[in-house]
KEPA-622309 format. One record per atom (N, C-alpha, C): x negated, y negated, z negated. Coordinates in steps of 0.1 Angstrom, whole numbers, plus 2048, in hexadecimal, padded with zeros to 3 digits. Each point is the difference from the previous one (the first is absolute). Layout:
// KEPA-622309
XYZ
...
//
This chain:
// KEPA-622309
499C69A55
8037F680A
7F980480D
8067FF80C
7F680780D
7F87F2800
7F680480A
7F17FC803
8007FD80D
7FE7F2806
7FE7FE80B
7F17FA802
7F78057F5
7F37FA801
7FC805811
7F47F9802
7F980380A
7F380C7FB
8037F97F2
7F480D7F7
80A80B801
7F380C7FD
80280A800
8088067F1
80B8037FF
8058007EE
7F58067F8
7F980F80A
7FC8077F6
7F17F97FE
7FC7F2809
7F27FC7FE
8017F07FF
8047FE7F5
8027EF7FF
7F47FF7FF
8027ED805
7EF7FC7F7
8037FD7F5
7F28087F6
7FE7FF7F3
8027F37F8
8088017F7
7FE7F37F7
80E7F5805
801803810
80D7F4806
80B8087FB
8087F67F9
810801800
80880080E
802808806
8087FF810
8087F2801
80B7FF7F5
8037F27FF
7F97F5805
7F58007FF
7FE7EF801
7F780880D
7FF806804
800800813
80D7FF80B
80C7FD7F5
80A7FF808
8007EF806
7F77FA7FB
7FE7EC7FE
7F780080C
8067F1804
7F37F8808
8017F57FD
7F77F6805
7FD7F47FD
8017FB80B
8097F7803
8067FB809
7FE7EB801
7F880080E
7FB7F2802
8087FD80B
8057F47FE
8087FC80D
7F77F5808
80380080B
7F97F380A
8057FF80D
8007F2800
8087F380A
7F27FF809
80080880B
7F680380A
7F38017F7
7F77FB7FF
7F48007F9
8007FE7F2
8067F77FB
8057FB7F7
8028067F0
7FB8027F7
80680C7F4
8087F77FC
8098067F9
80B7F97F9
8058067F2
80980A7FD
8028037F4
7FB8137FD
7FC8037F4
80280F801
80D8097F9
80080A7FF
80D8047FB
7FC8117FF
80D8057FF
80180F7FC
804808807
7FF808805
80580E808
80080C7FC
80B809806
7FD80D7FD
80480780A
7FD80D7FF
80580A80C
80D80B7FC
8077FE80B
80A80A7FF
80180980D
80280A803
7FD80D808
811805803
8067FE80A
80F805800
7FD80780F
80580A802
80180780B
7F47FE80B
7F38067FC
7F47FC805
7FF7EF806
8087FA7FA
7FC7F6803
7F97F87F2
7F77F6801
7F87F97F4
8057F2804
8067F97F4
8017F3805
7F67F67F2
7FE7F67FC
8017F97FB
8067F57F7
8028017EF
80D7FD7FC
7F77EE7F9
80A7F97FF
7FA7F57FD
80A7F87FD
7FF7F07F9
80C7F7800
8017F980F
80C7FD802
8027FD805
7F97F1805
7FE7F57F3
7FE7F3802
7EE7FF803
7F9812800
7F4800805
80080080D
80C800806
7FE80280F
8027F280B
80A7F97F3
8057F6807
8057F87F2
8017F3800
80A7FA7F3
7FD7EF803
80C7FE80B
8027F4808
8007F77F5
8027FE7F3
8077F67F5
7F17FE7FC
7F8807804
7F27FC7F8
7F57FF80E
8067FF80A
7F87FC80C
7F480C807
80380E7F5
7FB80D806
802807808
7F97FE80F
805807808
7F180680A
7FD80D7F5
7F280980B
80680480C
7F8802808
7FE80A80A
7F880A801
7FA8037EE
7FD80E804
7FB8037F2
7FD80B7FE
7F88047F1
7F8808803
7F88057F6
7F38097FE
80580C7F3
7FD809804
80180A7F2
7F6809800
7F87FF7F4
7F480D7FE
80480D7FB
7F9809808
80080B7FF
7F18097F8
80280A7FC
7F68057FD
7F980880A
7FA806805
7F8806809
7F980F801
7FE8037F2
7F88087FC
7FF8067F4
80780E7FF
8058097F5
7F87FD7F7
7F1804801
7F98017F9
7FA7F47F9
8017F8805
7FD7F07FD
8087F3800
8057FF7F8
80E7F57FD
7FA7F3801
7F3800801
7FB7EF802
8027FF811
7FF80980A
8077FC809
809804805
8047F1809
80B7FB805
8037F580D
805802807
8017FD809
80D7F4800
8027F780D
80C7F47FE
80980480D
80C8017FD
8047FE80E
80D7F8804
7FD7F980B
80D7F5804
80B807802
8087F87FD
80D801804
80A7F3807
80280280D
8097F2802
80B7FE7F8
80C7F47FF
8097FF7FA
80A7FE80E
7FD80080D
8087FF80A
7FA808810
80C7FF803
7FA807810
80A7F8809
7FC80280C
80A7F380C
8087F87F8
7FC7F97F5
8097F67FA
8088037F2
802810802
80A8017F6
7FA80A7ED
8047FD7F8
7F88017F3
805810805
7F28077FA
80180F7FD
8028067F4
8017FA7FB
8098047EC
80D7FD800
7FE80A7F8
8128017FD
8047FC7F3
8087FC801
8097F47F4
80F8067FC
8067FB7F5
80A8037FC
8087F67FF
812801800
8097F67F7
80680C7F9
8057FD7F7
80D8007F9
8087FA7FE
80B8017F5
80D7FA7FC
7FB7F47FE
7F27FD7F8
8027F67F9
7F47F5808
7FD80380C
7F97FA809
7EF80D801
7F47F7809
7F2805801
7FF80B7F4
7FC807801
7F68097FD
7F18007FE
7F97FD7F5
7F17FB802
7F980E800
80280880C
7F680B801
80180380F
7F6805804
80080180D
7F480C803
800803808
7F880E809
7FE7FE80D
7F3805804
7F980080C
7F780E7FF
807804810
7F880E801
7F17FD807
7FB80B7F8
7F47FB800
7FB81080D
7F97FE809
7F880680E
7F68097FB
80380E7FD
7FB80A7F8
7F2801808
80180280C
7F680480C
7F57F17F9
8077F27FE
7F57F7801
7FB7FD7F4
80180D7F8
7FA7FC7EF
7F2808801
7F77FF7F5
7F3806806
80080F7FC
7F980D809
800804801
80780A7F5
7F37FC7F4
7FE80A7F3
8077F67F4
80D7F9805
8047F87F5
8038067F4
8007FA7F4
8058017F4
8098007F7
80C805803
80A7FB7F6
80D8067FE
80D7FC7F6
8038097FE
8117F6805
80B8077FE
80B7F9804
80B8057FC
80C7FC7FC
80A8037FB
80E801805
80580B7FD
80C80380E
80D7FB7F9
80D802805
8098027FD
8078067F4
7F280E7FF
8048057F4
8017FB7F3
7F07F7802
8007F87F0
80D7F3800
804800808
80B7F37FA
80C8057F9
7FC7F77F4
80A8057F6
80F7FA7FE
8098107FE
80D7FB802
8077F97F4
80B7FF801
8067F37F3
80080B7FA
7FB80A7F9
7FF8077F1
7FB7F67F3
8078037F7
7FB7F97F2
7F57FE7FE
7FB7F07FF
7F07FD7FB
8067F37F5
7F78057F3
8087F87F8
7F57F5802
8077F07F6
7F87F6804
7F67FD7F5
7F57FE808
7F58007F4
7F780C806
803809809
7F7809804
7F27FD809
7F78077FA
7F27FB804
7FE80680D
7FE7F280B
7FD80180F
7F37FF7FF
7FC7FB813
7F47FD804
8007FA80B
7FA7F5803
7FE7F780A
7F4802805
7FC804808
7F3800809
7FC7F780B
7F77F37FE
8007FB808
7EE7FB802
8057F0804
7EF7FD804
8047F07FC
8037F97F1
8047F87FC
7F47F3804
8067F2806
7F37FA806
7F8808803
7FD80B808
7FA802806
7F680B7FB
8037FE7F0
7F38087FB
7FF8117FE
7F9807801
7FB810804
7F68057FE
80180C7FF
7F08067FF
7FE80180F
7F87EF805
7FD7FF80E
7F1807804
7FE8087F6
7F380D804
80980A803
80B8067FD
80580C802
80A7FE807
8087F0802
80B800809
8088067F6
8037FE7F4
80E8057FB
8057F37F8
810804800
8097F87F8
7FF7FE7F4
8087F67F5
7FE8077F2
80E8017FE
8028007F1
8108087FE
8037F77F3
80B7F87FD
8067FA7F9
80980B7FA
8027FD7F0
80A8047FC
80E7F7804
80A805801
80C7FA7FA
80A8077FB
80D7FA7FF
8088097FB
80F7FC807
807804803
812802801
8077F57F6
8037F180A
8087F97F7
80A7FC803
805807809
8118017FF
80480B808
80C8067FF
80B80F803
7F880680D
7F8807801
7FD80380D
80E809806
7FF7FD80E
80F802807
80A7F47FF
7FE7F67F9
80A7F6800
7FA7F5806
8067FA80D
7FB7F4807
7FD7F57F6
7F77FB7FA
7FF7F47F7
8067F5808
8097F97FD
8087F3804
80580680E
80480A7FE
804804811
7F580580A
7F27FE800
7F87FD806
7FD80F806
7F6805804
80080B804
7F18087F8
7FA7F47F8
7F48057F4
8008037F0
7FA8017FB
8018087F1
7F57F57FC
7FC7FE7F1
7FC7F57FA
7F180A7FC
7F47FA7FE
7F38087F7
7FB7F27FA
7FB80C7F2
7F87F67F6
7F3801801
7F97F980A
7F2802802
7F67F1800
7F9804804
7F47F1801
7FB80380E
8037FB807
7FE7FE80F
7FC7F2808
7F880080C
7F97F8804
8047FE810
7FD7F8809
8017FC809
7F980B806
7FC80680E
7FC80D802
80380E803
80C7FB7F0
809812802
80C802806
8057F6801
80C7FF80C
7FD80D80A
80F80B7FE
7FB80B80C
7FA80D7F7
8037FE7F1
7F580C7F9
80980A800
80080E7FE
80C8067FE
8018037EF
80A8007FA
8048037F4
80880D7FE
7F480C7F7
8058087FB
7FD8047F2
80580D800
8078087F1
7F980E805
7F48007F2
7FA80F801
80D80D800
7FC808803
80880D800
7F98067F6
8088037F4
7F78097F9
7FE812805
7F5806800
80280F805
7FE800812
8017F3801
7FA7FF811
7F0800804
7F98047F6
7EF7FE806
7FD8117FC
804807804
7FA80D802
7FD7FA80F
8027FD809
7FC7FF80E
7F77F0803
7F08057FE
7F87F97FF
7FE7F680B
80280480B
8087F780B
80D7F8802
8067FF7F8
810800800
8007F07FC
80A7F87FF
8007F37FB
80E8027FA
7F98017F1
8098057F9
80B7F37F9
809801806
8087ED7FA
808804809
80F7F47FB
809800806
7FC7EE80A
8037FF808
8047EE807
80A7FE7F8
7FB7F37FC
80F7FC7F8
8047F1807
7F57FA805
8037F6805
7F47F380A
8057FD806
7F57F3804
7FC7F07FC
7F68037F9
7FD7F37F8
8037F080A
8047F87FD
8087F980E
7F57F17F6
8047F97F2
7FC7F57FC
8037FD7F5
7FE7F37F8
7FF8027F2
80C7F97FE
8098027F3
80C7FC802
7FF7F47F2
8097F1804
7FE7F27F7
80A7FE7FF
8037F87F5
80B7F87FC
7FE7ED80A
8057FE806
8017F1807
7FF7F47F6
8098067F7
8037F27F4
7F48017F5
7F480D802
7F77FE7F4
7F77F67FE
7FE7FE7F5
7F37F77FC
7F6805804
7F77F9807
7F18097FF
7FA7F77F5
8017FA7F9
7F67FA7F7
8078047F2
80C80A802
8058037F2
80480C802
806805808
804811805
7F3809807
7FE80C7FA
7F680A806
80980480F
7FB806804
80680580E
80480D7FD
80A802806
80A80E7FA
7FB80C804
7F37FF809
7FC811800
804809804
80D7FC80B
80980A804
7FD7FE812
80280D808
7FE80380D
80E803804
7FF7FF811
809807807
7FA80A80B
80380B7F9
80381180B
80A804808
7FD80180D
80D803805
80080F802
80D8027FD
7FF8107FF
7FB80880E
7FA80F805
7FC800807
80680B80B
8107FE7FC
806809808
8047F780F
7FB7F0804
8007FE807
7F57FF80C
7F780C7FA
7F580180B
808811804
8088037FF
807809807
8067FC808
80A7F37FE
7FF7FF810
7F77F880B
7F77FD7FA
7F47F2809
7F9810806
7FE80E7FC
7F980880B
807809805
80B802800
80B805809
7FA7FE80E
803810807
7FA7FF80E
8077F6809
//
């Protein structure tokens, strides 16, 4: 798989999975204000870097969420992963939201991107990002196949090193088939408030001869946990099931 690290392939840092430098930890806030955290990642398309995320982190009128800005940590320093640096990001400029949003057939799109101001990241940042290449096309993945969700679930992390952690899940329904029309694919995972925005992928087996490389396919964007309306909660477990939206629509949210 190519390498859009900022590391060097032939000199990763020791011991990091490039993977989980593709994550940030993402705080939103209503002028001073903190409000919710959530998940991000980087994607790299035509020297441009934007930031990939849900959609309802940016905005989600039905629940009275509306930032004007977020914070994302960065690492700093090759040699030393404990630091890290914060840097703002607005959610608007003369009035109008700077993310980009999706519809489809079947209405919103819960993912969204905002380019992120290469010049205004710090200097010696840290991290790694995922292009076009890794988005995986509708080839056969059978269901039941073992993914990965990388996120920052409520919030929690190795907040000494600034890294994500990684859930298993797995493939629970036809990847390539709209589930109910919709424009996402189903996972069997155990997920938390936080990871909204994580990206979900599928190791490449034979892809880590390149120690820099982020070796995985995108399979998707972890969006929220998916319920039955009519369950019991004092007699039904909760079904355990997510919604991914597939991630061929951040091909067109960075289109020049």
């Amino acid at each position: 798989m190519p390498s859009s690290c900022v590391l060097d392939a032939d000199n990763p840092v020791p011991g990091i999975d490039p993977l989980l430098l593709t994550c940030t930890r993402i705080a939103t806030f209503a002028g001073e204000a903190g409000l919710t955290s959530a998940t991000g990642f980087f994607l790299l398309r035509n020297q441009h870097l934007f930031l990939v995320t849900s959609r309802h982190v940016f905005i989600d009128v039905d629940a009275n969420h509306t930032p004007d800005r977020i914070t994302i940590e960065l690492h700093v320093n090759h040699a030393d992963m404990a630091a890290a640096g914060t840097v703002s990001i607005p959610l608007y400029g003369a009035g109008l939201s700077l993310w980009r949003q999706a519809t489809d057939s079947a209405g919103e799109v819960d993912v969204a991107v905002i380019e992120l101001d290469q010049a205004a990241l710090p200097k010696d940042a840290v991290y790694c990002a995922f292009t076009p290449e890794h988005i995986a096309d509708a080839a056969f993945i059978e269901v039941g196949a073992a993914l990965l969700v990388i996120g920052f679930p409520l919030g929690f992390h190795d907040a000494l090193h600034h890294m994500p952690v990684v859930r298993r899940a797995s493939l629970a329904s036809s990847y390539g088939l709209r589930f109910q029309g919709m424009g996402y694919f189903l996972t069997d995972a155990r997920t938390h408030r936080g990871t909204s925005g994580a990206p979900v992928v599928i190791r490449v087996p034979g892809a880590t001869d390149r120690p820099g490389s982020v070796s995985c396919h995108l399979l998707g964007i972890h969006s929220s946990r998916f319920d039955m309306a009519t369950r019991d909660p004092l007699e039904d477990e909760a079904l355990g099931l997510n919604c991914a939206w597939y991630p061929d629509v951040l091909l067109t949210l960075t289109e020049d």
